[in-house]
LUMPA-352176 format. One line per 10 residues: their letters; for each residue z, x, y negated of N, C-alpha, C, O, CB. Coordinates in steps of 0.02 Angstrom, whole numbers. Each point is the difference from the previous one (the first is absolute). Glycine has a CB too. Layout:
N
a = Z/X/Y/Z/X/Y/Z/X/Y/Z/X/Y/Z/X/Y  ... $
//
This chain:
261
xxxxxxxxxx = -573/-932/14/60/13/41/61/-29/-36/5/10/-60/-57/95/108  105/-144/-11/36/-16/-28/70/3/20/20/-35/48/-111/-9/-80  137/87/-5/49/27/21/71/-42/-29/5/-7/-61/-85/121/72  107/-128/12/59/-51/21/52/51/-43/-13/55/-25/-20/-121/169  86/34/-144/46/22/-55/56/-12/42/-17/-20/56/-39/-8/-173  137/37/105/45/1/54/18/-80/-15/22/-34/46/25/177/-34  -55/-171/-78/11/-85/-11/-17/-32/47/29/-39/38/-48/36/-137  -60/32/93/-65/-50/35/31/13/97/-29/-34/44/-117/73/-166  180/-10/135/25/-8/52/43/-44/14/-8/-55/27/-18/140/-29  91/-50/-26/48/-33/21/1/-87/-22/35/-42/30/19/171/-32 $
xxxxxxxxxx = -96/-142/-53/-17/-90/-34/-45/-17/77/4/-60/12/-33/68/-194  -6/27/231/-21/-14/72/38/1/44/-16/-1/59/-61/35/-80  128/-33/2/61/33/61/0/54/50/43/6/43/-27/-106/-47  -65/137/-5/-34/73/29/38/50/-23/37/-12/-48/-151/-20/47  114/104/31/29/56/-16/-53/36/31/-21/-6/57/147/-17/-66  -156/79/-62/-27/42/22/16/61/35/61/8/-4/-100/-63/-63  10/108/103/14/44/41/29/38/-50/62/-1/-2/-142/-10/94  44/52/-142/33/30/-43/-26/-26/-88/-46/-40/-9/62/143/119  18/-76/-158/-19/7/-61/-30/43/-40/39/33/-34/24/-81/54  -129/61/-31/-41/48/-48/38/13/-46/14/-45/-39/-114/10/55 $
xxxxxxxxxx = 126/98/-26/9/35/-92/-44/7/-12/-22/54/21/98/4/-35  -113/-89/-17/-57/21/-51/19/50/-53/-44/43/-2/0/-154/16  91/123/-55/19/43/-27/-51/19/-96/-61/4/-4/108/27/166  -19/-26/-199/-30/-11/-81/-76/41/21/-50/-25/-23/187/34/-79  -143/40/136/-56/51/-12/-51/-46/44/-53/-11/-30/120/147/16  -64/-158/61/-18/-53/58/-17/-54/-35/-52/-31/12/125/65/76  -26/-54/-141/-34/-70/-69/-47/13/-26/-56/-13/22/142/-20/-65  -72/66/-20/-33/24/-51/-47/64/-5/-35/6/-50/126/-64/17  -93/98/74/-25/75/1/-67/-41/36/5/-36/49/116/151/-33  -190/-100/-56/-70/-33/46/-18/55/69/-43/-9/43/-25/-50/-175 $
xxxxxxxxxx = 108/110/127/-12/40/41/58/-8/65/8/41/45/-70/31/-148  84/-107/98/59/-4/40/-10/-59/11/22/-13/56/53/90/-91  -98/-125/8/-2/-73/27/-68/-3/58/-8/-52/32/62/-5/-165  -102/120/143/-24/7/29/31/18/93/-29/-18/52/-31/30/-187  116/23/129/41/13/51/36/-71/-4/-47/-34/22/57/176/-26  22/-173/-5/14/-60/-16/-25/-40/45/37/-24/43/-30/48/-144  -96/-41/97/-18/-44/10/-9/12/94/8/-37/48/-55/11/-195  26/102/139/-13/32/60/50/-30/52/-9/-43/44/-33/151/-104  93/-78/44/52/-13/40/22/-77/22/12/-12/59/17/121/-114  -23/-161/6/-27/-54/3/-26/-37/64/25/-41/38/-39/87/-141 $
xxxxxxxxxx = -64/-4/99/-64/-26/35/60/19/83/20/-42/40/-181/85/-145  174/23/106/3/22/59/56/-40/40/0/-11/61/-47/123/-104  94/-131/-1/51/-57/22/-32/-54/40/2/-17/60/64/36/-163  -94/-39/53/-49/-78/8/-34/12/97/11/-25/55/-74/14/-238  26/56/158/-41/12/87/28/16/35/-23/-7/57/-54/35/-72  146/3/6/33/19/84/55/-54/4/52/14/28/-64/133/-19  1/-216/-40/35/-58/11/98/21/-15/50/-9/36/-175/-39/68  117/72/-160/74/-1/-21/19/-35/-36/-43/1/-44/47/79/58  34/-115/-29/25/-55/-40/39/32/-69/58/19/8/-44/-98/109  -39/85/-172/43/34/-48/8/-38/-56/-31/-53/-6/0/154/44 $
xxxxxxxxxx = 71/-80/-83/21/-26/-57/-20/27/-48/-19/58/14/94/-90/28  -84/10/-127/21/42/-53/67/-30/-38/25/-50/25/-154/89/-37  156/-14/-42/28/-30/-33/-29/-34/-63/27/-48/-27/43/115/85  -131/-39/-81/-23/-32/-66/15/-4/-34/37/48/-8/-64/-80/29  28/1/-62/39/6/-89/61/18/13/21/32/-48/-74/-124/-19  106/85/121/52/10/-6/14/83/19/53/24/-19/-37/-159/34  -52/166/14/18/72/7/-6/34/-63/-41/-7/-46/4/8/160  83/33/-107/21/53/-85/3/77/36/12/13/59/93/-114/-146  -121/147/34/5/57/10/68/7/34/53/-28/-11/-132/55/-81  54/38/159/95/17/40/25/28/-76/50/-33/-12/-62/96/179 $
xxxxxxxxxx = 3/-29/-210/18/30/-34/12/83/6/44/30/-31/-17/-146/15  -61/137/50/2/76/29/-22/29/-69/40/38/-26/-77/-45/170  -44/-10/-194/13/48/-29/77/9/-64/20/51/-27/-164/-54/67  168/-62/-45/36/34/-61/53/28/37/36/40/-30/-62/-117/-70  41/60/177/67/63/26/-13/61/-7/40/38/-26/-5/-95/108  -114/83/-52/-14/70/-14/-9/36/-85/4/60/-13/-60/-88/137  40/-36/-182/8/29/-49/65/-10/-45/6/2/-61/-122/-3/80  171/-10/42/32/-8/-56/96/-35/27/55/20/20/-211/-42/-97  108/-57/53/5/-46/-24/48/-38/72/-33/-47/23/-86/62/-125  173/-8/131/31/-30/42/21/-82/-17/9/-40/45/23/165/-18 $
xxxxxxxxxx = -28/-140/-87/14/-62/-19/-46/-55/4/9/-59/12/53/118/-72  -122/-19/45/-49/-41/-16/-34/1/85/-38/-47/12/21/78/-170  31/24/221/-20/-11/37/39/-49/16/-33/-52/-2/-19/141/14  119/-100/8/42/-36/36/-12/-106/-6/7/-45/42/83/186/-69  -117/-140/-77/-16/-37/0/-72/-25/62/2/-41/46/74/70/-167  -112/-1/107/-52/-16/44/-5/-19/82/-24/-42/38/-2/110/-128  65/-9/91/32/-17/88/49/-50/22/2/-17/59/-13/128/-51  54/-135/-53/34/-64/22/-26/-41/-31/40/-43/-19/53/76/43  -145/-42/-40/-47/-60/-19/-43/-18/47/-15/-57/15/17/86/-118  -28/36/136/-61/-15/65/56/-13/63/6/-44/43/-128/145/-83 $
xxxxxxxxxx = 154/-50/24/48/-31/74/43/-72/5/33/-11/51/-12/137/-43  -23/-165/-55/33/-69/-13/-74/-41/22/4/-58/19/106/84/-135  -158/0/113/-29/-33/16/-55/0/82/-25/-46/33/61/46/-171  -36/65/146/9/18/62/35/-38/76/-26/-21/52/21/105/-145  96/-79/60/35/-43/21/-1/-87/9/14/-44/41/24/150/-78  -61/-97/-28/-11/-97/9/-46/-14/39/2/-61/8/19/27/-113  -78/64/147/-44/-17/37/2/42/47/-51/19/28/-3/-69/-101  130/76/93/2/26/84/-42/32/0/-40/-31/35/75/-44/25  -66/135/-80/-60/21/17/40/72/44/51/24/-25/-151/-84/-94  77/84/172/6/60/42/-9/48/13/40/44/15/-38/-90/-1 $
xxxxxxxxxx = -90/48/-20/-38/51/9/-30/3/-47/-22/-53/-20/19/55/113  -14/63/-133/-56/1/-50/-21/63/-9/34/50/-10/3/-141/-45  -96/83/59/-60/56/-10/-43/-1/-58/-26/-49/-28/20/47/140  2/93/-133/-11/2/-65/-51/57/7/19/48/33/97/-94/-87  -164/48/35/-64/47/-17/36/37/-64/-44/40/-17/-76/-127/57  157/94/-69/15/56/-49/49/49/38/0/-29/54/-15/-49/-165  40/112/117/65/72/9/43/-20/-39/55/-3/28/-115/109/-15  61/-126/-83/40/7/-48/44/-72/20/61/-1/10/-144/82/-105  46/-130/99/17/-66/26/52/0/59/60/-14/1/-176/-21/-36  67/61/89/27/14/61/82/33/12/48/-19/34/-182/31/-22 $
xxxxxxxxxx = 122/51/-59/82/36/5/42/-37/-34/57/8/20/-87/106/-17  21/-177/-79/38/-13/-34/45/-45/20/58/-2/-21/-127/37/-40  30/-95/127/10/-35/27/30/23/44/50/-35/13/-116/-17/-49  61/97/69/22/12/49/63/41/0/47/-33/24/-155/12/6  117/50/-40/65/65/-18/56/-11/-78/53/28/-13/-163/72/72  70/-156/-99/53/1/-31/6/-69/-49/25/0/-56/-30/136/71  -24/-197/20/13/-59/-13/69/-26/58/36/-46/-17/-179/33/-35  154/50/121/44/-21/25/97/10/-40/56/-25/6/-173/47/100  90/18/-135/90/8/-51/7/-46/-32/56/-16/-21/-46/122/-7  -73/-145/14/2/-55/-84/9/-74/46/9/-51/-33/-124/124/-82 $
xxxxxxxxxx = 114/-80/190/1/-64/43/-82/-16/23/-22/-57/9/140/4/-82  -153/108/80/-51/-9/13/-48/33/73/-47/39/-7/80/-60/-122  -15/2/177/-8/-2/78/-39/1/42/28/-25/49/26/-10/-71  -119/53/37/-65/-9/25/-27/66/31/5/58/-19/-24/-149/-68  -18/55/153/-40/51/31/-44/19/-41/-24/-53/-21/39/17/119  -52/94/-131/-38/8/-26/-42/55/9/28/55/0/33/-120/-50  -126/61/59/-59/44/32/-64/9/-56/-21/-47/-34/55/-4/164  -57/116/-132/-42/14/-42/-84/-20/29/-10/25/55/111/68/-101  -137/-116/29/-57/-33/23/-35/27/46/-32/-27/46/29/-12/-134  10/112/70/-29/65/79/42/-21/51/-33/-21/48/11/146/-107 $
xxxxxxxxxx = 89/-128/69/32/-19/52/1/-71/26/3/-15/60/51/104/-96  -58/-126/-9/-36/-74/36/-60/8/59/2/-5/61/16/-49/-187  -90/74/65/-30/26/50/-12/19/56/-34/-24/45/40/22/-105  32/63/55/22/22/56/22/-16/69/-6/29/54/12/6/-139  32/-111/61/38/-37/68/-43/-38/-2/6/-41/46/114/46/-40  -176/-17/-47/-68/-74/29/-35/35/50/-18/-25/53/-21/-43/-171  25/165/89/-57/4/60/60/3/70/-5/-40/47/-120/127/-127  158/-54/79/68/-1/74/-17/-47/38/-18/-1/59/123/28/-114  -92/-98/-12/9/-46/55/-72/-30/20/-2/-53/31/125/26/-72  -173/56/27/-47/-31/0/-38/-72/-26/-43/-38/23/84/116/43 $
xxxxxxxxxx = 3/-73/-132/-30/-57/-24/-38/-3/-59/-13/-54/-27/92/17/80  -101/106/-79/-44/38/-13/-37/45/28/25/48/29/26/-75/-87  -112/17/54/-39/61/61/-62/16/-64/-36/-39/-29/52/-24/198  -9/143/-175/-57/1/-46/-57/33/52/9/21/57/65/-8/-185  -111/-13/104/-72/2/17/-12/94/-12/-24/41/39/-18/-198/-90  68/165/-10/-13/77/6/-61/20/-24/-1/48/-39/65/-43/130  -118/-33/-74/-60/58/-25/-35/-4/-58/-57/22/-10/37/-12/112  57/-42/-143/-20/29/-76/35/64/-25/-9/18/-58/-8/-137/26  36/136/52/53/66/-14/1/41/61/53/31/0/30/-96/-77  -113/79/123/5/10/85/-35/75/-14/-61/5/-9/43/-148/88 $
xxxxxxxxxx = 71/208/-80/-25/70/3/-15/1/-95/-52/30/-13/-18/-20/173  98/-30/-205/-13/5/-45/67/40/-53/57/-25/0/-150/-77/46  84/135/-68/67/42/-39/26/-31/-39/-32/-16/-50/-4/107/52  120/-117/5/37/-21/-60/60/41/8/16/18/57/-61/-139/-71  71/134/-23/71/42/-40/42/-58/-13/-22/-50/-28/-36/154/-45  127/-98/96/60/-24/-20/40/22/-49/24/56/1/-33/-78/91  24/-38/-158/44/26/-39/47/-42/10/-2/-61/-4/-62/114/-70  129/-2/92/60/-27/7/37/-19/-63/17/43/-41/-18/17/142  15/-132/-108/66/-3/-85/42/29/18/-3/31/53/4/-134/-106  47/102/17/68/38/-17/56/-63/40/41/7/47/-82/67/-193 $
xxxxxxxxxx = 18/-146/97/45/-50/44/7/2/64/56/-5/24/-80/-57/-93  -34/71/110/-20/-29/67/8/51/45/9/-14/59/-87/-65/-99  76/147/16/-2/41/31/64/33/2/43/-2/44/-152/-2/-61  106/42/-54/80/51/21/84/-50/-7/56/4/26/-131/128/-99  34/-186/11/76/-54/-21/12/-35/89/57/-17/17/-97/-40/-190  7/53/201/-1/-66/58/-16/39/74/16/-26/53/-74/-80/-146  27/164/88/-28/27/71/-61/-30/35/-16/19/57/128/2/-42  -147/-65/-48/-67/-53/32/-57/74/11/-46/-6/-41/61/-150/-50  -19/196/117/-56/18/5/-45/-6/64/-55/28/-3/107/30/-79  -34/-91/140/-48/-17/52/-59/-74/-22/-60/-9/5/173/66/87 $
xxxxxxxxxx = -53/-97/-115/-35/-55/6/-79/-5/-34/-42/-35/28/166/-9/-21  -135/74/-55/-48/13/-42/-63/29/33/-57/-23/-4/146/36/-77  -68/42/116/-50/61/62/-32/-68/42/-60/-14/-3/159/155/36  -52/-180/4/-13/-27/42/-38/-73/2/-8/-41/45/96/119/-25  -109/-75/-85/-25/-36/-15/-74/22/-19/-42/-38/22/154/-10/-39  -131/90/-11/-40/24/-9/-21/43/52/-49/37/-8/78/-63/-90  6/25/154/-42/49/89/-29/-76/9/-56/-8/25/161/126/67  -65/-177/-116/-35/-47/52/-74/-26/-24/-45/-32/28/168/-9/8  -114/69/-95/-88/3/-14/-51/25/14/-59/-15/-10/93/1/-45  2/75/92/-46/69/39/-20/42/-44/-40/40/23/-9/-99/61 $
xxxxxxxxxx = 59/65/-130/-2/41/-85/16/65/40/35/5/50/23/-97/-170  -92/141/87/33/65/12/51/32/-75/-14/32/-51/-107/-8/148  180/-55/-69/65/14/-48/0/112/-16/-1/47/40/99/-199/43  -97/149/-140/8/74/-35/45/1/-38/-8/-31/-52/-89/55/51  152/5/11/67/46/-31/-15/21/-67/-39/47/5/72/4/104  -22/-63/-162/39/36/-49/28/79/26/26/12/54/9/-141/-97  -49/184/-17/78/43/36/48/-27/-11/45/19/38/-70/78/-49  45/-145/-34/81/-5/-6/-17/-86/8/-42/-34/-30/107/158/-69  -19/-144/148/-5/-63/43/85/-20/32/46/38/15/-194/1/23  144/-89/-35/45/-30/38/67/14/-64/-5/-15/-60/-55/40/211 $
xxxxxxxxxx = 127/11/-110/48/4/-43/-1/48/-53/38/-2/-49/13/-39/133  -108/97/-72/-27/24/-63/-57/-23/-48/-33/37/-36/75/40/97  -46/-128/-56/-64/-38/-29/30/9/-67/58/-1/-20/-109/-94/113  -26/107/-130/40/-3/-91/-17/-51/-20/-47/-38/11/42/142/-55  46/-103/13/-14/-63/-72/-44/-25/-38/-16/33/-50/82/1/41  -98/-101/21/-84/-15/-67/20/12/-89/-36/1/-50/-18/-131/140  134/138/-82/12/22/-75/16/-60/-32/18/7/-59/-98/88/54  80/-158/30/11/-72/-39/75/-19/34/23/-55/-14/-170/4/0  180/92/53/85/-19/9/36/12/-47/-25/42/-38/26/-21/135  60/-44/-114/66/-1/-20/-14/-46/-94/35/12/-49/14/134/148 $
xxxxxxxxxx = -91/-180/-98/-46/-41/-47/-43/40/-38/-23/-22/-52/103/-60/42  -92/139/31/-55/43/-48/-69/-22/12/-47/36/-13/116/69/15  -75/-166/25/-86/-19/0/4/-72/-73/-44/-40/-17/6/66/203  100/-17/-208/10/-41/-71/-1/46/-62/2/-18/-59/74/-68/119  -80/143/-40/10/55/-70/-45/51/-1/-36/8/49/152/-19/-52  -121/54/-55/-55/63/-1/40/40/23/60/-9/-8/-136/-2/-83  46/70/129/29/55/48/6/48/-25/-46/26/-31/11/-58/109  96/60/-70/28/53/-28/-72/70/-14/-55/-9/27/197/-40/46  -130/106/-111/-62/47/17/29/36/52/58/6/18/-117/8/-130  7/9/132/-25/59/36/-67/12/19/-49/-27/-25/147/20/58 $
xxxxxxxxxx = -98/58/26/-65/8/2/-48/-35/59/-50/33/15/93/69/-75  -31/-171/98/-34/-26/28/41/-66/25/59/-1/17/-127/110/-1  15/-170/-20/21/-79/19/56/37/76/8/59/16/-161/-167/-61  181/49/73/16/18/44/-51/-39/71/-11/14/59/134/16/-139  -144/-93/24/-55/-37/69/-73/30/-16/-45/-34/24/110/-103/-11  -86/193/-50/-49/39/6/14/51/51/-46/14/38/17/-41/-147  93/61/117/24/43/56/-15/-28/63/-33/27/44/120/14/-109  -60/-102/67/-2/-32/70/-81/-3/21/-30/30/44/149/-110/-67  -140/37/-22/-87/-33/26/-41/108/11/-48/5/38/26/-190/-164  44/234/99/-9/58/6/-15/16/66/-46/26/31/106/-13/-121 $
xxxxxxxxxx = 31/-52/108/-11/12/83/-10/-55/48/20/-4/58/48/91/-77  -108/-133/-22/-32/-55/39/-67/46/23/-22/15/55/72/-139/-127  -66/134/19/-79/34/-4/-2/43/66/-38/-8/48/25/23/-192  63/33/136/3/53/53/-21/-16/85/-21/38/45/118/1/-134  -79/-118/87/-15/-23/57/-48/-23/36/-9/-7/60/80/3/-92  -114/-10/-38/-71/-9/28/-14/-71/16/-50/-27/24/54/141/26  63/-143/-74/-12/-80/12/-41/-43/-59/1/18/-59/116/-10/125  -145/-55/-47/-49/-42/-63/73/-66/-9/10/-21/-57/-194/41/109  218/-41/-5/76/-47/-28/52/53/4/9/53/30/-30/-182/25  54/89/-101/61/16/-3/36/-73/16/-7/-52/-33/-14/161/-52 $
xxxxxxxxxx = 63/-97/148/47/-78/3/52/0/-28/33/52/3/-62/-80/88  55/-33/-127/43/-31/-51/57/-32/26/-9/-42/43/-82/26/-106  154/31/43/49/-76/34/43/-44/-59/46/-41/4/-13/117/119  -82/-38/-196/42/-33/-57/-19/19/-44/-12/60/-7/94/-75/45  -90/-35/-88/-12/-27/-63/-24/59/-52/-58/18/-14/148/-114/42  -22/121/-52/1/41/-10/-26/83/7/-19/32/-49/74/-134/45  -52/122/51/-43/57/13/-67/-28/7/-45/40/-13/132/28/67  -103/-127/-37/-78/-17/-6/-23/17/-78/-59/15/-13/68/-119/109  31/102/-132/-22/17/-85/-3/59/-5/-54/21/-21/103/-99/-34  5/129/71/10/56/2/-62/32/40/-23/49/-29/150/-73/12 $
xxxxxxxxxx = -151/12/60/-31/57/44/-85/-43/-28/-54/26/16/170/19/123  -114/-94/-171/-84/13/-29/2/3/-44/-57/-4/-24/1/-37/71  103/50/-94/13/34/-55/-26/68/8/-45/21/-37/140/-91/14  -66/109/76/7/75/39/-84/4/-7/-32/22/-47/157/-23/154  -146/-21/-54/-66/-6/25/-60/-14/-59/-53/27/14/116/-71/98  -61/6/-173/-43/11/-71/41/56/-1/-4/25/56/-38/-139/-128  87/153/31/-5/70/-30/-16/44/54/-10/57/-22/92/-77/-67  -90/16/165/-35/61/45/-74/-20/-15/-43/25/37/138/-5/73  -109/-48/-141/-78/-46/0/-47/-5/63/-59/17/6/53/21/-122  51/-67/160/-18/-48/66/-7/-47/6/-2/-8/61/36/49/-27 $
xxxxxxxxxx = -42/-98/-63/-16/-58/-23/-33/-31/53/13/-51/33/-15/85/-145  -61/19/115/-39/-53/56/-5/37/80/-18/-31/49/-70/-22/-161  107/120/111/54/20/64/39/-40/43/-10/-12/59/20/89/-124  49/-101/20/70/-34/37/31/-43/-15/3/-6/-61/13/79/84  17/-115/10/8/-76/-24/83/25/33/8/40/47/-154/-148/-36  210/66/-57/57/-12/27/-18/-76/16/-39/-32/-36/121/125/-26  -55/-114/111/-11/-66/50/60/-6/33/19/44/38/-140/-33/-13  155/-65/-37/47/-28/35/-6/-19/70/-52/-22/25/73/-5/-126  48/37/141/-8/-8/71/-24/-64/17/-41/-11/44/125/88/-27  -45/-140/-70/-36/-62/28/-65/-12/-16/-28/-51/19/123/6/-20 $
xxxxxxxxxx = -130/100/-43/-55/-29/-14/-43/50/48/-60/-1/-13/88/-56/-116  -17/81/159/-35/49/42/-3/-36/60/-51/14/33/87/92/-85  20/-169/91/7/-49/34/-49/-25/1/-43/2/44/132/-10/-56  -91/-30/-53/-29/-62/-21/-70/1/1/-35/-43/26/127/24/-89  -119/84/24/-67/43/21/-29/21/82/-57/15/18/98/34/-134  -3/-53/141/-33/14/81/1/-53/27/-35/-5/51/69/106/-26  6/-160/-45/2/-53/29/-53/-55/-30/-9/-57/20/128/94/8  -153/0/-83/-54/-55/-41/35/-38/-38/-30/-52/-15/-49/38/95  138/20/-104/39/-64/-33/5/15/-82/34/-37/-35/47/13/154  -119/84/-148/-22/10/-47/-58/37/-23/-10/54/28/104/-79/-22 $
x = -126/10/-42/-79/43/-2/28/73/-5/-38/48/-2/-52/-141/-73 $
//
């Protein structure tokens, strides 16, 4: 598969529909380059024209704002956004939360301007418009649990797009008790998935996968990076291992559609 870069466009005189954030965890994380690729594939087959940036995309810089570090974010963000800008780019969609809100809500103060949609909500408008149609019955009457992030959910309000993506699989979707704008936390926000965790007396993504369990679901669906670490992290110390899998929404796509083993 071979994925085009925003150069390899515009050196064609082409403009793609939108631009992939791939995003550092989406690079380097082998577990995340797996959602990565997913998402990818699913572009490719419902005939969307996308971009990456490639060597030239740099961290938004979200984690050193949350730990800290405003200088060192700002550097980062008027570096991607200078370059952003130099290639007119419009729309861009990002499989991380962290990506998604950084870009979105607070690259526009620094001169940085773009529609920007989190990869569930892309989705979302392929099956609408019908230019994705999944098939459904690899997952058809089968139990998965939604874990809502913190970005996507309470920072941003995204909580349909995600559901509705996963009805269109015919999945039989199961609640969490605490869901939607009470959804808790995988425990890896505000950069504490970079540091050892304070004590007390329990993980906080052992709490959660607790009340994954409760549900009786064998997935747990994913919309980021991050809590993907967190909640099978969760899931070895409940010693469920071979119980329950966290699985990303695009790869749960990509899986019903055959576009990954």
């Amino acid at each position: 598969m071979k994925v085009r870069t925003y150069a390899d466009y515009l050196a064609a005189g082409e403009t793609p529909e939108i631009l992939f954030w791939v995003g550092c965890a989406g690079s380097f994380d082998q577990r995340a380059q797996r959602v990565t690729k997913a998402f990818a594939k699913i572009l490719d087959y419902a005939g969307v024209k996308f971009a990456v940036l490639g060597n030239e995309e740099s961290c938004t810089g979200d984690p050193a704002k949350r730990a800290g570090n405003e200088f060192l974010f700002q550097m980062q963000a008027s570096n991607n956004i200078a370059v952003l800008n130099g290639y007119g780019v419009k729309k861009i969609v990002a499989t991380c939360p962290h990506c998604f809100n950084t870009i979105k809500n607070e690259y526009p103060e620094l001169g940085g301007n773009y529609e920007v949609l989190h990869h569930t909500q892309f989705l979302q408008s392929l099956i609408n418009e019908g230019r994705l149609k999944i098939k459904g019955g690899f997952y058809k009457g089968k139990k998965i649990t939604y874990h809502d992030s913190c970005y996507l959910g309470r920072g941003n309000g995204v909580y349909e797009a995600p559901r509705e993506v996963i009805a269109a699989m015919e999945a039989d979707l199961v609640e969490m008790k605490t869901c939607r704008s009470k959804g808790m936390c995988c425990g890896a926000g505000g950069a504490q998935v970079f540091k050892e965790s304070e004590k007390g007396k329990k993980e906080i993504n052992t709490a959660r996968i607790e009340q994954a369990i409760e549900t009786g679901a064998k997935v747990v669906a994913s919309n980021c990076p991050f809590c993907m670490i967190m909640l099978q992290d969760g899931i070895k110390a409940c010693g469920k291992e071979n119980d329950m899998k966290v699985i990303d929404i695009a790869e749960l796509i990509a899986k019903a559609e055959d576009l990954i083993d």
